[in-house]
Backbone as JSON Lines, residues from 0, in Angstrom:
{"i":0,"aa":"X","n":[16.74,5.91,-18.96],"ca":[15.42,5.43,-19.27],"c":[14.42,5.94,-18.23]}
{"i":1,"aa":"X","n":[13.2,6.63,-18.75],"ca":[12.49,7.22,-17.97],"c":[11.5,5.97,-17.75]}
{"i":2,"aa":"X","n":[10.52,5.51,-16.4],"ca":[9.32,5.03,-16.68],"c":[8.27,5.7,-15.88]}
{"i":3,"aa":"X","n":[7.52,5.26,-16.84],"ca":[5.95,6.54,-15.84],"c":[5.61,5.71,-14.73]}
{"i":4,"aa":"X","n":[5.06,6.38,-13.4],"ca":[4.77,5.9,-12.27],"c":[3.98,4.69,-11.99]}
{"i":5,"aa":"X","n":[3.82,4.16,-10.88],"ca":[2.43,3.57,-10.18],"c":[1.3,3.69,-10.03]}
{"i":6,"aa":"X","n":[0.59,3.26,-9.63],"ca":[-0.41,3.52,-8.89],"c":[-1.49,2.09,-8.33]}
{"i":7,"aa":"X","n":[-1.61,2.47,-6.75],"ca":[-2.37,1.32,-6.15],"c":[-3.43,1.46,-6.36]}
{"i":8,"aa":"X","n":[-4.41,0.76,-6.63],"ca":[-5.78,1.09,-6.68],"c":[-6.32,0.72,-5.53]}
{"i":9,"aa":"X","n":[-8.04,0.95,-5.95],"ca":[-8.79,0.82,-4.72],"c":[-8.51,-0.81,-4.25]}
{"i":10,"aa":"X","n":[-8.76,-1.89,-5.48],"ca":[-8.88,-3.12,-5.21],"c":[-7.87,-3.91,-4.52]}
{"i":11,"aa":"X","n":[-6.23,-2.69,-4.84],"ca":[-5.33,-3.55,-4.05],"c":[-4.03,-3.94,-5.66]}
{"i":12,"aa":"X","n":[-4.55,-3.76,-6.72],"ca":[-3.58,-3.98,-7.81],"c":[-3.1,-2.79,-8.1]}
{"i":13,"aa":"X","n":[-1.52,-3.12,-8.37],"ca":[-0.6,-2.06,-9.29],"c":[-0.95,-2.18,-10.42]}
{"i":14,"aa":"X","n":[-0.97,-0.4,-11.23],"ca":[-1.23,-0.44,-12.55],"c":[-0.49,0.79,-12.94]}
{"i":15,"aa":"X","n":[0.53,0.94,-13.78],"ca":[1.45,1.56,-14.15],"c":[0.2,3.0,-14.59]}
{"i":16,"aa":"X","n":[0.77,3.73,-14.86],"ca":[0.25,5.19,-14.99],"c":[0.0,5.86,-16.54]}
{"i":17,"aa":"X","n":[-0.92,5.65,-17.71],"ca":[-0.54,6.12,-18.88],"c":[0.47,7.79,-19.18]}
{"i":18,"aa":"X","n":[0.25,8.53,-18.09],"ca":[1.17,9.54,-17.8],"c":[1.62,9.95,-16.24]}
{"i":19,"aa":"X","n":[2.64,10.67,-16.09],"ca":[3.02,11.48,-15.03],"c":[2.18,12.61,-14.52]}
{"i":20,"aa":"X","n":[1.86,12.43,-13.83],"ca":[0.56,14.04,-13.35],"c":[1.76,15.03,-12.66]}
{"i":21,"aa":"X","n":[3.47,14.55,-12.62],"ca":[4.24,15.81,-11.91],"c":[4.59,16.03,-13.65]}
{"i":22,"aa":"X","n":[5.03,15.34,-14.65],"ca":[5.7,15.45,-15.91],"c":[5.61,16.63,-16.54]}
{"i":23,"aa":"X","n":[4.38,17.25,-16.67],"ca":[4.54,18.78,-17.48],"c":[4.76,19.53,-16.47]}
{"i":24,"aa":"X","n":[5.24,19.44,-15.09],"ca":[5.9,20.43,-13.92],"c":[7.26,20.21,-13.49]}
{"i":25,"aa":"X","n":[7.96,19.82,-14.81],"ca":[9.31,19.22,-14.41],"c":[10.15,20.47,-14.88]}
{"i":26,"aa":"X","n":[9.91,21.38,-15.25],"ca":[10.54,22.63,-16.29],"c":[10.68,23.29,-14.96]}
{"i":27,"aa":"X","n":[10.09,23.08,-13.76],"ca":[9.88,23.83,-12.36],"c":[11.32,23.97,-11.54]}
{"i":28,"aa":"X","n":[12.16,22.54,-11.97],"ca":[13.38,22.35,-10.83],"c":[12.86,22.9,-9.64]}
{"i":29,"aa":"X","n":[12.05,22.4,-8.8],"ca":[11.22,22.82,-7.47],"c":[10.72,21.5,-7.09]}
{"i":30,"aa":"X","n":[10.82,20.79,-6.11],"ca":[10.05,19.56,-5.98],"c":[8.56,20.29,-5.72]}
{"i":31,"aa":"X","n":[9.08,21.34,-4.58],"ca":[7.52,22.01,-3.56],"c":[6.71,22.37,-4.96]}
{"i":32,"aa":"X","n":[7.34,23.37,-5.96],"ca":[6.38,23.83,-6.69],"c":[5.95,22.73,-7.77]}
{"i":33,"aa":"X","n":[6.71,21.94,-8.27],"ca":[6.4,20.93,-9.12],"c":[4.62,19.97,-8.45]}
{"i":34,"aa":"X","n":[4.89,20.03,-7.28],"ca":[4.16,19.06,-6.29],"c":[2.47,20.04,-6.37]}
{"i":35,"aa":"X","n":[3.09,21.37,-5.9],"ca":[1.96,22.73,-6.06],"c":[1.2,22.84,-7.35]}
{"i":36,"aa":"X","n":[2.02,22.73,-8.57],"ca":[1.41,23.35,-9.46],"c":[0.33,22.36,-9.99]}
{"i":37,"aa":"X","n":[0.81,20.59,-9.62],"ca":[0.13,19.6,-10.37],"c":[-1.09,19.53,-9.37]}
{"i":38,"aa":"X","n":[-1.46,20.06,-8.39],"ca":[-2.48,20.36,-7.47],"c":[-1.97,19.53,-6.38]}
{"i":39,"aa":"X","n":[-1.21,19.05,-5.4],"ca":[-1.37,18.12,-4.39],"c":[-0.6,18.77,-3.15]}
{"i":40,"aa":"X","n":[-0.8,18.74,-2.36],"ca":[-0.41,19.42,-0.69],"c":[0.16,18.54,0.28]}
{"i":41,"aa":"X","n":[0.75,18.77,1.0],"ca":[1.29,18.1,2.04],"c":[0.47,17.38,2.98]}
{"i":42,"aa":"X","n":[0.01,16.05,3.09],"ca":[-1.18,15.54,3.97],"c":[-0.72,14.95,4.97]}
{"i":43,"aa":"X","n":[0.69,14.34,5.11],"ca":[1.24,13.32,6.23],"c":[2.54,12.62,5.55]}
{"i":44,"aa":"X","n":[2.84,11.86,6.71],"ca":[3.84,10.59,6.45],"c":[3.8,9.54,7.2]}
{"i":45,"aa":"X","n":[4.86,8.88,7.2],"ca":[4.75,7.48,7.73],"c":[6.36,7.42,8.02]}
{"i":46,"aa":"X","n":[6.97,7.75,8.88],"ca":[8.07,7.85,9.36],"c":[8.8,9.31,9.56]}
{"i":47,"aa":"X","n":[9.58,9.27,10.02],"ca":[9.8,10.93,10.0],"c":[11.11,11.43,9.35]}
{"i":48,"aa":"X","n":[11.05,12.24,8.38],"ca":[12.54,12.32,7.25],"c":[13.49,12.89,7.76]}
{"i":49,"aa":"X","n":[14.25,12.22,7.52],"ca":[15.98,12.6,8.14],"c":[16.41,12.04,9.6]}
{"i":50,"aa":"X","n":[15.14,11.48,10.13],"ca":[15.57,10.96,11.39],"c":[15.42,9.58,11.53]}
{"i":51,"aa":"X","n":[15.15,9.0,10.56],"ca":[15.11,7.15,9.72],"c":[15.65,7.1,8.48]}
{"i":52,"aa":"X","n":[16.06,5.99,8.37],"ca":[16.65,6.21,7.0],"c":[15.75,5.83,5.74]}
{"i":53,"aa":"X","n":[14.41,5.71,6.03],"ca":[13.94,5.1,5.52],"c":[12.1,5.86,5.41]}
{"i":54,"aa":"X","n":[11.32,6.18,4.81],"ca":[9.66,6.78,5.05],"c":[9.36,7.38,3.72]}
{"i":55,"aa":"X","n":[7.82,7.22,4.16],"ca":[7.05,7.83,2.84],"c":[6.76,9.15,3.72]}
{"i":56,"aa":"X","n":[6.8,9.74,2.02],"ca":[6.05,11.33,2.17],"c":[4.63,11.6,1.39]}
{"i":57,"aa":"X","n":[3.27,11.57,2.0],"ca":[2.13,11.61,1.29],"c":[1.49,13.56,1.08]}
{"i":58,"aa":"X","n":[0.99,13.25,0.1],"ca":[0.44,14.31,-0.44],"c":[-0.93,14.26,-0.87]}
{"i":59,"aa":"X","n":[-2.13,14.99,-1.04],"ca":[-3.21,15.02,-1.08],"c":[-3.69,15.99,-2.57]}
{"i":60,"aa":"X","n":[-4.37,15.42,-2.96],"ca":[-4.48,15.71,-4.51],"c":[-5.72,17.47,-3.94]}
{"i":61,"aa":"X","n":[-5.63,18.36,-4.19],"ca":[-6.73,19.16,-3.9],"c":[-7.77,18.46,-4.1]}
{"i":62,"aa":"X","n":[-9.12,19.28,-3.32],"ca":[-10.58,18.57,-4.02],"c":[-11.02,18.93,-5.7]}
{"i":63,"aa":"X","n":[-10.7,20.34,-5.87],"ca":[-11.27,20.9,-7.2],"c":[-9.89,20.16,-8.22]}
{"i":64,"aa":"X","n":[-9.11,19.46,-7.77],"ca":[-8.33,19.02,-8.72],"c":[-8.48,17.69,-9.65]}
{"i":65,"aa":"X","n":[-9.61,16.66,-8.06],"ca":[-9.78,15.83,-8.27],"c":[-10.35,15.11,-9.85]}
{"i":66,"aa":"X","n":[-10.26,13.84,-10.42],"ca":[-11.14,13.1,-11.28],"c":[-10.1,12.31,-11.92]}
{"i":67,"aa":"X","n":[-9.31,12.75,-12.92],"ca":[-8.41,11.75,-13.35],"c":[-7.43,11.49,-12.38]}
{"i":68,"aa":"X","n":[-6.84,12.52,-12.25],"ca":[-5.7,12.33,-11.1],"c":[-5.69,11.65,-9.97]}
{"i":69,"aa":"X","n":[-4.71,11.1,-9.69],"ca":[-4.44,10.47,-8.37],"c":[-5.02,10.88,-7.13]}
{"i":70,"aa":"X","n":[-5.6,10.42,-6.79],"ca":[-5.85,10.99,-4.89],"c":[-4.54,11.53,-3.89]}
{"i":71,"aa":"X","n":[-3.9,10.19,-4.2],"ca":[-2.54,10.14,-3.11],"c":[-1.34,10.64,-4.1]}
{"i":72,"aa":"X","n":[-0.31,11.02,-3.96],"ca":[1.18,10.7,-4.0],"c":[1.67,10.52,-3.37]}
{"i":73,"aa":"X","n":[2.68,9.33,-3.35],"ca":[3.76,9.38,-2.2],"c":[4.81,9.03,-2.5]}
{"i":74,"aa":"X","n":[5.56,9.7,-1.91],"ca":[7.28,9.5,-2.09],"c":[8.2,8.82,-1.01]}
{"i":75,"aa":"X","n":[8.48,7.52,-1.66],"ca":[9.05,6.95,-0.92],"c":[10.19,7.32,-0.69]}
{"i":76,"aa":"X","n":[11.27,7.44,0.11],"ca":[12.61,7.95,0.16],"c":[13.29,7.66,1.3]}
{"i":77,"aa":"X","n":[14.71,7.53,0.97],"ca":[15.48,7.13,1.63],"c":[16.6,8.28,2.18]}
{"i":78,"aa":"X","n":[18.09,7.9,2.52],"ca":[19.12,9.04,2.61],"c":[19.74,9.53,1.37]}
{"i":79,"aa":"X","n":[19.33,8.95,0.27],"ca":[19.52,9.6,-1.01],"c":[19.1,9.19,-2.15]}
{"i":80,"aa":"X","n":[17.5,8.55,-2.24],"ca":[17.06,8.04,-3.31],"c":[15.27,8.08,-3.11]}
{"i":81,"aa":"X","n":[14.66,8.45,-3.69],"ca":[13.39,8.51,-3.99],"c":[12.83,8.01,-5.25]}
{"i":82,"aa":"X","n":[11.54,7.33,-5.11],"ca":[10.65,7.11,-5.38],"c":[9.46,7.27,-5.94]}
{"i":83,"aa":"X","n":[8.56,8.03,-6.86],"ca":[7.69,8.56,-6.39],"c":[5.96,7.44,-7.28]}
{"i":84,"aa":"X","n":[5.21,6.75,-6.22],"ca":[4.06,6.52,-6.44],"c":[2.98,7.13,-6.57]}
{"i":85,"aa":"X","n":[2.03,6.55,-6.38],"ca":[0.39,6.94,-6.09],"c":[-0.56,6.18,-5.85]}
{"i":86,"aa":"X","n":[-1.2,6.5,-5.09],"ca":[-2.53,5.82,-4.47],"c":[-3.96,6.35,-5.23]}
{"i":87,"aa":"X","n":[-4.62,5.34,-5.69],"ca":[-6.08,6.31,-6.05],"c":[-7.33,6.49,-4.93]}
{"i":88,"aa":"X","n":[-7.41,6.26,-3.88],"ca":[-7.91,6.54,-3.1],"c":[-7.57,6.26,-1.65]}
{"i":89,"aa":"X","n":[-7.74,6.7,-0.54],"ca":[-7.53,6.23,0.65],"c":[-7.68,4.93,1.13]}
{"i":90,"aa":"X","n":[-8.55,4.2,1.08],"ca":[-8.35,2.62,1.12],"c":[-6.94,2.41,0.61]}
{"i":91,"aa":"X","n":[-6.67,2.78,-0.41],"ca":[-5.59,2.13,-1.25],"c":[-4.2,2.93,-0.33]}
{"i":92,"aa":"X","n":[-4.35,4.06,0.11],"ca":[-3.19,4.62,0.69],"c":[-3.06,3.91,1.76]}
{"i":93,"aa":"X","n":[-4.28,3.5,2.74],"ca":[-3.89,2.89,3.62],"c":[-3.43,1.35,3.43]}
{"i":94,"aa":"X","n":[-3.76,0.85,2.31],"ca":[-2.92,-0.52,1.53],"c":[-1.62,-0.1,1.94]}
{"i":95,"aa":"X","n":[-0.99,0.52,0.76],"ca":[-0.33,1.43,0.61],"c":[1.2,1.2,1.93]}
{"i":96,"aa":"X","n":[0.56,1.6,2.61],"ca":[1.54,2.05,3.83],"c":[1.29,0.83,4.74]}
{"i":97,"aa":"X","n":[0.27,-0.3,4.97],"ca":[0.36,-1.39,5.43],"c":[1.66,-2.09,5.03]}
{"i":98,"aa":"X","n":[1.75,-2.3,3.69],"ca":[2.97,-2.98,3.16],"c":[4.13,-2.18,3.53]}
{"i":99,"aa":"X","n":[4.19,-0.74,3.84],"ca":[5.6,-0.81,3.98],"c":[5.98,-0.13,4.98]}
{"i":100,"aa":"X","n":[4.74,-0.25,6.12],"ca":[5.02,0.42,7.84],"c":[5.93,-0.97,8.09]}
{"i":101,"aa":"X","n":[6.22,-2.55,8.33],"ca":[6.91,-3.46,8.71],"c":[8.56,-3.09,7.86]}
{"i":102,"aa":"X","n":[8.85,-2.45,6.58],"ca":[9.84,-2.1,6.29],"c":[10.42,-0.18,6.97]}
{"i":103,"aa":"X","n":[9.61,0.35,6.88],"ca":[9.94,1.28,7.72],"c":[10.27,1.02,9.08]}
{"i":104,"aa":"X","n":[9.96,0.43,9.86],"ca":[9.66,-0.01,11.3],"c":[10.61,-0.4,11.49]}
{"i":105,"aa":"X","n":[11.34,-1.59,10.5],"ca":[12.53,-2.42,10.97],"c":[14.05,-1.2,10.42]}
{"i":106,"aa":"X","n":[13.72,-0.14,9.9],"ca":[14.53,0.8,9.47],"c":[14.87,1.73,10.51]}
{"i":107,"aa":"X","n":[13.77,2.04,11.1],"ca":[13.87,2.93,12.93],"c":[14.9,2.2,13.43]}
{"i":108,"aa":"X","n":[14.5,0.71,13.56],"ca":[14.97,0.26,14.67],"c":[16.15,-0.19,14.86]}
{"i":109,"aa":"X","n":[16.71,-0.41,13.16],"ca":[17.64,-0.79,13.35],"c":[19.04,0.34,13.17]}
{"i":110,"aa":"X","n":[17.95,1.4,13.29],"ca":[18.79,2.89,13.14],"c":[18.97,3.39,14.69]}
{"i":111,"aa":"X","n":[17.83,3.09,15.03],"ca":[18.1,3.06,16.73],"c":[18.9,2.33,17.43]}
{"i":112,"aa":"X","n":[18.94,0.93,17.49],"ca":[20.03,-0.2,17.43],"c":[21.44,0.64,17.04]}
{"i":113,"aa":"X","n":[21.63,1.12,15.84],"ca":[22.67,1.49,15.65],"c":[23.57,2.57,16.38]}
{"i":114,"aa":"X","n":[22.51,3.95,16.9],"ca":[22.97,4.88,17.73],"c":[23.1,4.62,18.83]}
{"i":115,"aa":"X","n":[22.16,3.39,19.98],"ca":[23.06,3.29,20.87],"c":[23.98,2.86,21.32]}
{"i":116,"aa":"X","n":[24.3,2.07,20.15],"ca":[26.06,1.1,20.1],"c":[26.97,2.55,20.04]}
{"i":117,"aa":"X","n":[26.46,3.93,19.79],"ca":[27.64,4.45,19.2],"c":[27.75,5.85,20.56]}
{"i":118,"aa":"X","n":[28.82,5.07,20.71],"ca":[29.63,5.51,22.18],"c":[30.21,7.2,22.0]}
{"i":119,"aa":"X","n":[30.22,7.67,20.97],"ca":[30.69,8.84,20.79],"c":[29.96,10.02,20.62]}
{"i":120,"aa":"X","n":[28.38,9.64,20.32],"ca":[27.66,10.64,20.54],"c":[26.21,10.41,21.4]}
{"i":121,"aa":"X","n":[25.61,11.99,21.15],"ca":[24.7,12.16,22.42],"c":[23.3,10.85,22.4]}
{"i":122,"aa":"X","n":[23.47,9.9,21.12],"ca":[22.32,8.9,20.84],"c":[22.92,7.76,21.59]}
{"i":123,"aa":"X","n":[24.29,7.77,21.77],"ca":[24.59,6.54,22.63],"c":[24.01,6.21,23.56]}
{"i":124,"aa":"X","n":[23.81,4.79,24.29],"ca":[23.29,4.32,25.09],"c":[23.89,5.02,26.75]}
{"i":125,"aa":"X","n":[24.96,5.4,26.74],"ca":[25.68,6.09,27.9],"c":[24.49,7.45,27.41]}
{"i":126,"aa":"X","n":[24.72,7.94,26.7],"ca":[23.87,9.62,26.1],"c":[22.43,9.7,26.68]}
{"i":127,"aa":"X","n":[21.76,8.28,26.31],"ca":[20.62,8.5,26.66],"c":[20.27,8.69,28.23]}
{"i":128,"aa":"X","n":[20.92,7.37,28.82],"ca":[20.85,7.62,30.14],"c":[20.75,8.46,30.78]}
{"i":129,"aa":"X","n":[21.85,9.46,30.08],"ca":[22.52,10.71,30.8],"c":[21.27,11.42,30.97]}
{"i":130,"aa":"X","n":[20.45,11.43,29.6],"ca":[19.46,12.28,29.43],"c":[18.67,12.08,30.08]}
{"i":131,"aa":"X","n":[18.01,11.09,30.3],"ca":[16.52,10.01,30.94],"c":[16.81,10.76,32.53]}
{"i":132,"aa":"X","n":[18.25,10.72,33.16],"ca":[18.2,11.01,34.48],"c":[18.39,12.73,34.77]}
{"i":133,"aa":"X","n":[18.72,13.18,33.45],"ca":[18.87,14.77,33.73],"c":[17.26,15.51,34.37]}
């Protein structure tokens, strides 16, 4: 079962999407070009991928692309599952990522927590030390 996306608005409400703005770029098997062709670019994130288990990936709609389309996309994602929303304007992105910088945050930390319990590699708490005094 497919369902069409999100999107936050300016006011702060979710409102499901009457279409996909990636959907006619799915013939692409390319996330990058799928992402390219529907107009939107790489603008930021909110955690850093592959080194949390947990962050959004935002994208920026071009300017000449702008009007119906989304402002924002973002892809939420994990170590093997994604997401993908939208924001219609920056207010709303920064909504957006308010709600889920306290779930990212506790995902660092408790990923950090986890590496320095672990005695066998260079993230261990012995590892770091080592490092801090090298």
């Amino acid at each position: 079962m497919t369902t069409l996306p999100f999107m936050l608005t300016t006011s702060g409400t979710w409102v499901q999407l009457e279409s996909d703005p990636l959907a006619p770029f799915r013939h692409l098997d390319d996330w990058d070009e799928e992402v390219k062709s529907a107009g939107y670019y790489r603008w930021g994130s909110l955690g850093r991928r592959d080194d949390i288990p947990l962050w959004l990936e935002i994208y920026r709609v071009n300017i000449d692309k702008e009007g119906s389309t989304p402002c924002f996309l973002v892809v939420l994602s994990n170590s093997g599952f994604y997401e993908v929303l939208y924001a219609e304007s920056a207010p709303a992105l920064m909504e957006l990522q308010s709600r889920w910088a306290p779930a990212i945050q506790a995902a660092a930390v408790t990923e950090l927590l986890g590496r320095l319990d672990d005695s066998t590699s260079k993230y261990g708490f012995a590892g770091l030390v080592r490092k801090a005094l090298a």
